[in-house]
VONUTI-901695 format. One record per residue (C-alpha): residue number from 1; residue in one letter; y, x, z. Coordinates in Angstrom, 1 decimal, padded with zeros to 4 digits. Layout:
BEGIN
num = NUM	residu = a	y = Y	x = X	z = Z
...
***
This chain:
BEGIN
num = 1	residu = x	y = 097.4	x = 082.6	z = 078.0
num = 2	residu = x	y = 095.6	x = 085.7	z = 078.9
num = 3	residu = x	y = 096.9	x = 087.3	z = 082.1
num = 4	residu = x	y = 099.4	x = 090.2	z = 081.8
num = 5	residu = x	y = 098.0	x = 094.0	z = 082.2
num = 6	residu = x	y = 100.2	x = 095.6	z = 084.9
num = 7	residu = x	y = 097.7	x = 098.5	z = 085.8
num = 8	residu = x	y = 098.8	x = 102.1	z = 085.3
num = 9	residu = x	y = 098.0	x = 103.8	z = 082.0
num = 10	residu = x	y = 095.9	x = 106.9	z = 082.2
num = 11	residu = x	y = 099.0	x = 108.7	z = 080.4
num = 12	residu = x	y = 101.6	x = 107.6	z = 082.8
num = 13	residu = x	y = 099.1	x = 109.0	z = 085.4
num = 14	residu = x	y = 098.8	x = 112.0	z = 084.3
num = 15	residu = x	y = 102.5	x = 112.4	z = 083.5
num = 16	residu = x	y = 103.0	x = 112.0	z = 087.2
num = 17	residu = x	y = 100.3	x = 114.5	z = 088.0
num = 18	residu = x	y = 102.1	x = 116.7	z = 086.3
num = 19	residu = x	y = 105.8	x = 116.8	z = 087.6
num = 20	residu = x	y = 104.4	x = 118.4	z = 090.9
num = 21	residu = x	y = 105.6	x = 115.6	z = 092.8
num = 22	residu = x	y = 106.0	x = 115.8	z = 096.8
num = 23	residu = x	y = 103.3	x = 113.1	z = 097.0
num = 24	residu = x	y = 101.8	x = 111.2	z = 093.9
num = 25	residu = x	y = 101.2	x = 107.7	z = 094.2
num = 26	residu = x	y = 097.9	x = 105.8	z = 094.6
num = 27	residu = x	y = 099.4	x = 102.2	z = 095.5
num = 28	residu = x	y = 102.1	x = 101.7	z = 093.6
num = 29	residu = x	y = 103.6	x = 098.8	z = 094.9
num = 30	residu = x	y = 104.2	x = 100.3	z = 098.5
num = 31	residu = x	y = 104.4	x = 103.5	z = 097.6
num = 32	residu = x	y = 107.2	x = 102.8	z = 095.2
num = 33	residu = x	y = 109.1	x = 100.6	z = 097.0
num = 34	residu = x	y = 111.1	x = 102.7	z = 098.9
num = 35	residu = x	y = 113.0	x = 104.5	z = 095.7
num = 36	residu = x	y = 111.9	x = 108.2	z = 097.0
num = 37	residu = x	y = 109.6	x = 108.7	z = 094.7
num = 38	residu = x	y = 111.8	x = 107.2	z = 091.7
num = 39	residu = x	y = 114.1	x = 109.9	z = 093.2
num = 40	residu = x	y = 112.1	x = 112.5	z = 092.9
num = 41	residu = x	y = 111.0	x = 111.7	z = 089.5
num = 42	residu = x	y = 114.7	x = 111.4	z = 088.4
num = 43	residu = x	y = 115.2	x = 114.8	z = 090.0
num = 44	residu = x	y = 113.0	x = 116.9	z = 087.6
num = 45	residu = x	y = 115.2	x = 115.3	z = 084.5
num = 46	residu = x	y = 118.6	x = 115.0	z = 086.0
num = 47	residu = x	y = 118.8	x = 117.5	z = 088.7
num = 48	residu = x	y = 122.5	x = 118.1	z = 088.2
num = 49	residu = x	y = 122.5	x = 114.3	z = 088.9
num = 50	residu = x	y = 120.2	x = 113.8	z = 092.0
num = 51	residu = x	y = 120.6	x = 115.0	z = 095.2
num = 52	residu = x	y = 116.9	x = 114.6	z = 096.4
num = 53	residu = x	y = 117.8	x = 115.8	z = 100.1
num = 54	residu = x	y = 120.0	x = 112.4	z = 100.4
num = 55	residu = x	y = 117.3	x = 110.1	z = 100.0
num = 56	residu = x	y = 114.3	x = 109.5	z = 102.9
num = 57	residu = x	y = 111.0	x = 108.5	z = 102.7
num = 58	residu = x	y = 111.1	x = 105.8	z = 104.7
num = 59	residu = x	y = 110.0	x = 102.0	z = 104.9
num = 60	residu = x	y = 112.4	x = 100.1	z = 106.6
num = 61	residu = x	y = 114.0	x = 097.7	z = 104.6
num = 62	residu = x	y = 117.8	x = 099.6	z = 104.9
num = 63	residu = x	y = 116.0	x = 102.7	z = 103.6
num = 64	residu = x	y = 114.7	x = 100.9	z = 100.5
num = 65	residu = x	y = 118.2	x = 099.4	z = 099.9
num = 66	residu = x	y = 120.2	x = 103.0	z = 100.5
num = 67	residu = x	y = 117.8	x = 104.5	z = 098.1
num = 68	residu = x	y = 118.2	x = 102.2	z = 095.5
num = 69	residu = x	y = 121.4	x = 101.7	z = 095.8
num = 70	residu = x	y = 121.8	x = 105.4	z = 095.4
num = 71	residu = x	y = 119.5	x = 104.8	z = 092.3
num = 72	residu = x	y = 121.5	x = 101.8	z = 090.7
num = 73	residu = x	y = 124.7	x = 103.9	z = 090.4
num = 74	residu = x	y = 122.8	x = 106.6	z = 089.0
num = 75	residu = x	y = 121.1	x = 104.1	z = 086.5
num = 76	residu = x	y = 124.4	x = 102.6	z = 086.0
num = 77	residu = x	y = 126.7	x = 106.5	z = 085.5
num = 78	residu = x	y = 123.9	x = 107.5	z = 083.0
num = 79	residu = x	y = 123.8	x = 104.2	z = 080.8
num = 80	residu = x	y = 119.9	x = 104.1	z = 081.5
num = 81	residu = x	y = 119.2	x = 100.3	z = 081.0
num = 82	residu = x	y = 116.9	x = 099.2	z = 083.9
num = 83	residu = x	y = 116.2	x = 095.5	z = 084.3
num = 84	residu = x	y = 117.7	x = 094.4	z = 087.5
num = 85	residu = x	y = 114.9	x = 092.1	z = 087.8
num = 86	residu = x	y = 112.3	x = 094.9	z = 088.0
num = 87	residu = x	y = 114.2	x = 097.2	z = 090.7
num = 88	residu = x	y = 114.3	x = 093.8	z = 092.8
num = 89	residu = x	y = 110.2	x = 093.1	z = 092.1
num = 90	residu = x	y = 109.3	x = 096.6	z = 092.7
num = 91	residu = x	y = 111.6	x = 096.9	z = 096.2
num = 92	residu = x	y = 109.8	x = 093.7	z = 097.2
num = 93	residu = x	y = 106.5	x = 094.6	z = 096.1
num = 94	residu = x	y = 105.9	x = 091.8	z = 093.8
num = 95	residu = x	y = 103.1	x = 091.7	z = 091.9
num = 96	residu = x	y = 103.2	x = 093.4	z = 088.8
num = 97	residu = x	y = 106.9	x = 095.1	z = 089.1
num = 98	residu = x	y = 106.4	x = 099.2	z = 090.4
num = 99	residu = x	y = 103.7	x = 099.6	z = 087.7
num = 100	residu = x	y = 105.9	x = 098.4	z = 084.8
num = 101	residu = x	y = 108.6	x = 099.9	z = 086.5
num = 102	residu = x	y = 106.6	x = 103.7	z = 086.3
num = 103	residu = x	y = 105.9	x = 102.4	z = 082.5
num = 104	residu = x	y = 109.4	x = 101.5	z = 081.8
num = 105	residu = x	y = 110.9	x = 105.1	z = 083.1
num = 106	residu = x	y = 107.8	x = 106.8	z = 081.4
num = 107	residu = x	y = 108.9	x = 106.1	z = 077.8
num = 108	residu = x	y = 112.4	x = 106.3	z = 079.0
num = 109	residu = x	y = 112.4	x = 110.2	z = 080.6
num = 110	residu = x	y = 109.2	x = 110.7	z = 077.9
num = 111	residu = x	y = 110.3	x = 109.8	z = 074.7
num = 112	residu = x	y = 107.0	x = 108.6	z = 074.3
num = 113	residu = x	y = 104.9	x = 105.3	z = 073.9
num = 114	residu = x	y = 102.1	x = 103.8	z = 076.2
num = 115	residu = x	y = 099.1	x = 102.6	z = 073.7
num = 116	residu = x	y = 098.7	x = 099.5	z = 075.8
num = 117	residu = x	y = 101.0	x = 096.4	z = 075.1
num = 118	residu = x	y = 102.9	x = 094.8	z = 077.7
num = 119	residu = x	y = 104.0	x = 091.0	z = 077.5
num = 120	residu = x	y = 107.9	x = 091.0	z = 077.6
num = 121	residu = x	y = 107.9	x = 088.2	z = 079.9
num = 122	residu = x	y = 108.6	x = 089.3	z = 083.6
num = 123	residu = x	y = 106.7	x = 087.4	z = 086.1
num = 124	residu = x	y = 105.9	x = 089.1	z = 089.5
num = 125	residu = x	y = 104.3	x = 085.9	z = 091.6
num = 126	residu = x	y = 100.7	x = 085.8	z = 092.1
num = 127	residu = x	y = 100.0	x = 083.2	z = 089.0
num = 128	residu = x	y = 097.9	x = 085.3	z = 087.1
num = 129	residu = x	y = 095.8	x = 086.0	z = 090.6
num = 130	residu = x	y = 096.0	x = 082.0	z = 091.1
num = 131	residu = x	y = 094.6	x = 081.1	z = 087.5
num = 132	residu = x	y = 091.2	x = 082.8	z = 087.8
num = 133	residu = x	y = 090.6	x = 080.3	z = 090.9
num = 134	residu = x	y = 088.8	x = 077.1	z = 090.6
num = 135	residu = x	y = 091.4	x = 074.3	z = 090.5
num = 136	residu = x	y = 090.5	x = 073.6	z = 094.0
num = 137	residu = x	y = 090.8	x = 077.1	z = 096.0
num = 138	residu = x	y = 094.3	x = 077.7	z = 094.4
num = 139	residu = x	y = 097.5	x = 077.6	z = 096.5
num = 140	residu = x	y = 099.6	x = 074.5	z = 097.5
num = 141	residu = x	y = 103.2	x = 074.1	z = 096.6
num = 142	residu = x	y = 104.1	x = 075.6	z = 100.1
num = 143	residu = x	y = 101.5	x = 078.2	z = 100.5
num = 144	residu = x	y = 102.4	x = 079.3	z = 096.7
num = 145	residu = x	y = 106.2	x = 079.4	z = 098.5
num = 146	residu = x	y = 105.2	x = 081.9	z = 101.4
num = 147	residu = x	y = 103.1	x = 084.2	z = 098.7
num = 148	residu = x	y = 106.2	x = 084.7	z = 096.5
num = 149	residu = x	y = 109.4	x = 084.9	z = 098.4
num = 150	residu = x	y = 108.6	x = 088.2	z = 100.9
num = 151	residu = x	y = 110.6	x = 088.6	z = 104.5
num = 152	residu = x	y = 112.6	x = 091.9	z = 102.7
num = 153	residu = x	y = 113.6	x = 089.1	z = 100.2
num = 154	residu = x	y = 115.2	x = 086.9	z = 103.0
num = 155	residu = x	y = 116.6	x = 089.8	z = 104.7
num = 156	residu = x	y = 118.3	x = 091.6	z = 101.9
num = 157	residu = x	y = 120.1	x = 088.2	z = 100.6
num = 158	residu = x	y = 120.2	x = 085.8	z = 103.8
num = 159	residu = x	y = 122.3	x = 083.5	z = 101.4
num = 160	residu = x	y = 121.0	x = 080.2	z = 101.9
num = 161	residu = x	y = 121.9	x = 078.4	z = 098.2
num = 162	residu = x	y = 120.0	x = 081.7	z = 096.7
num = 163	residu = x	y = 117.1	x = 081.0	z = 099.0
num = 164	residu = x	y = 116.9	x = 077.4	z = 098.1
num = 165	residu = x	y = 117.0	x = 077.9	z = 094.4
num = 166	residu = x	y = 114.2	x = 080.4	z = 094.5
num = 167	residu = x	y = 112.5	x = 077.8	z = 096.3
num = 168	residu = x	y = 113.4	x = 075.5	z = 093.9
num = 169	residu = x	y = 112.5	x = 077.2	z = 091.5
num = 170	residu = x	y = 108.8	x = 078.3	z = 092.7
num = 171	residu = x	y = 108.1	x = 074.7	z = 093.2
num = 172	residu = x	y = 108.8	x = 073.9	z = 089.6
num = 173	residu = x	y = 106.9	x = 076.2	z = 088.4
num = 174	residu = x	y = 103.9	x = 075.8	z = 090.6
num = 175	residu = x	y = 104.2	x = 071.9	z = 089.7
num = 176	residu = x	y = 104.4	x = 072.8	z = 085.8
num = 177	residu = x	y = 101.0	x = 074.5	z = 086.3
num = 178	residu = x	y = 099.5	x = 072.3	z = 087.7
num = 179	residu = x	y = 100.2	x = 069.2	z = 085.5
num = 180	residu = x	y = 099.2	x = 071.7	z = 082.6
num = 181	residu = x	y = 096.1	x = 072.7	z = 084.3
num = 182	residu = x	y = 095.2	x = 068.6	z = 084.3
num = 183	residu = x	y = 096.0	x = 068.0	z = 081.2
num = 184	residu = x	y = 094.0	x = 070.6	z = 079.8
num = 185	residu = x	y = 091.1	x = 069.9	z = 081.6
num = 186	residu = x	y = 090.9	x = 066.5	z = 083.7
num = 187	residu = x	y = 087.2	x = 066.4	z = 083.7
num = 188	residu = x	y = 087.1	x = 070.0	z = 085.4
num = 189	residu = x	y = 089.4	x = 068.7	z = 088.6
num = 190	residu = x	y = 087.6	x = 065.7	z = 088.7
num = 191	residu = x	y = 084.5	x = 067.4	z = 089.5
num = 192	residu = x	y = 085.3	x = 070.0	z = 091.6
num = 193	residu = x	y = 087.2	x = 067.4	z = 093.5
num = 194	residu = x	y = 084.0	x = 065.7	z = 094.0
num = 195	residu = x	y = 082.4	x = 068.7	z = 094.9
num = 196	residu = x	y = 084.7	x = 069.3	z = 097.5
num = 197	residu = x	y = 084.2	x = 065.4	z = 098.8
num = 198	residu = x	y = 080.5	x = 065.7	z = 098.7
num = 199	residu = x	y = 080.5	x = 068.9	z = 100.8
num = 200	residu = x	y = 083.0	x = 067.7	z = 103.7
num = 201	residu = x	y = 080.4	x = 064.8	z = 104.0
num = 202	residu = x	y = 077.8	x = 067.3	z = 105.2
num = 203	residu = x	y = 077.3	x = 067.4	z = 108.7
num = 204	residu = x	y = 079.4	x = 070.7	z = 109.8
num = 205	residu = x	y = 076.0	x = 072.9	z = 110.3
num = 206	residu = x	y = 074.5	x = 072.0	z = 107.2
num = 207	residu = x	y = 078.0	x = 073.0	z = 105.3
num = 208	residu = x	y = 077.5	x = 076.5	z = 106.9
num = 209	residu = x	y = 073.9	x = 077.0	z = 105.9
num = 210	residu = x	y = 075.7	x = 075.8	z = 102.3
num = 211	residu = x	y = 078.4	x = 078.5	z = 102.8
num = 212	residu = x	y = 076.0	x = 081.0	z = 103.8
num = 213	residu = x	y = 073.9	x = 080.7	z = 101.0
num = 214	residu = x	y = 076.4	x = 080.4	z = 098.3
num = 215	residu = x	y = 076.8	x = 083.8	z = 098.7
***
């Protein structure tokens, strides 16, 4: 399956060029994670609504949760239908979740449609990132763990059962992919798995001199 496009559209762009915003973003997923500028967007549309001075521009995680929780009852009072899923992504900067999020409020506040098409399957870990890798260089069930759950994850829901099925859950999929990945293509693993072998047999300044000149 191809990987998803999550990159800005030139038209979303240059929709947020032109609302005169206080600062426009350039990387989305930090500078969209704290809900200011969300706020401010929301501002130019629902001004009656948004009362710009009680959100800050801040990075701690308890200024990302007061802003959005400020934005979800605003979401929630106007009947705008904004996957809970994608708030969640785009305050943890998962991969993937403030750009769709700036596409989905684009058509919404627009009235408009973005020429490129997006997959409707919402998946913010780093699997699309992992399957351009050789087999070999891709992440283990653990490390593919610590890429995917962040620390503002933990520390907005310290519930342990939710942690544990995230977890969970991670692993599966991690494991799915990979018995995919070898059933596809067995004879690809097998080599680069001798590959690997042949090269950790090399005395340790000869694998250098390898390393060196690979690249």
């Amino acid at each position: 399956m191809a990987p998803r496009r999550t990159g800005v559209p030139r038209e979303v762009i240059r929709w947020l060029q032109s609302l005169d915003l206080s600062f426009c973003p350039k990387n989305f997923r930090r500078d969209v994670s704290n809900g200011f500028i969300t706020a401010e967007i929301f501002s130019w549309y629902f001004p009656e609504d948004i009362s710009f001075h009680s959100y800050e521009n801040g990075t701690s995680l308890s200024t990302k949760l007061g802003n959005w929780s400020q934005l979800e009852k605003f979401f929630l009072k106007r009947n705008l239908n904004i996957s809970k899923e994608l708030i969640d992504g785009t305050i943890h900067c998962k991969p993937g979740a403030a750009e769709l999020f700036l596409q989905d409020i684009y058509v919404m506040l627009t009235n408009k449609r973005i020429k490129c098409v997006q997959d409707n399957e919402v998946d913010f870990t780093d699997s699309c990132y992992q399957e351009g890798l050789p087999m070999v260089a891709r992440s283990t069930a653990s490390k593919a763990v610590k890429s995917n759950i962040t620390l503002s994850e933990i520390l907005s829901e310290p519930d342990l059962i939710v942690n544990k099925q995230k977890v969970q859950a991670l692993m599966e999929l991690h494991v799915q992919h990979r018995q995919q990945e070898r059933s596809v293509n067995p004879a690809i693993l097998q080599t680069a798995l001798h590959s690997v072998n042949a090269h950790n047999s090399l005395p340790i300044g000869m694998r250098q001199y390898e390393y060196r000149n690979r690249w």
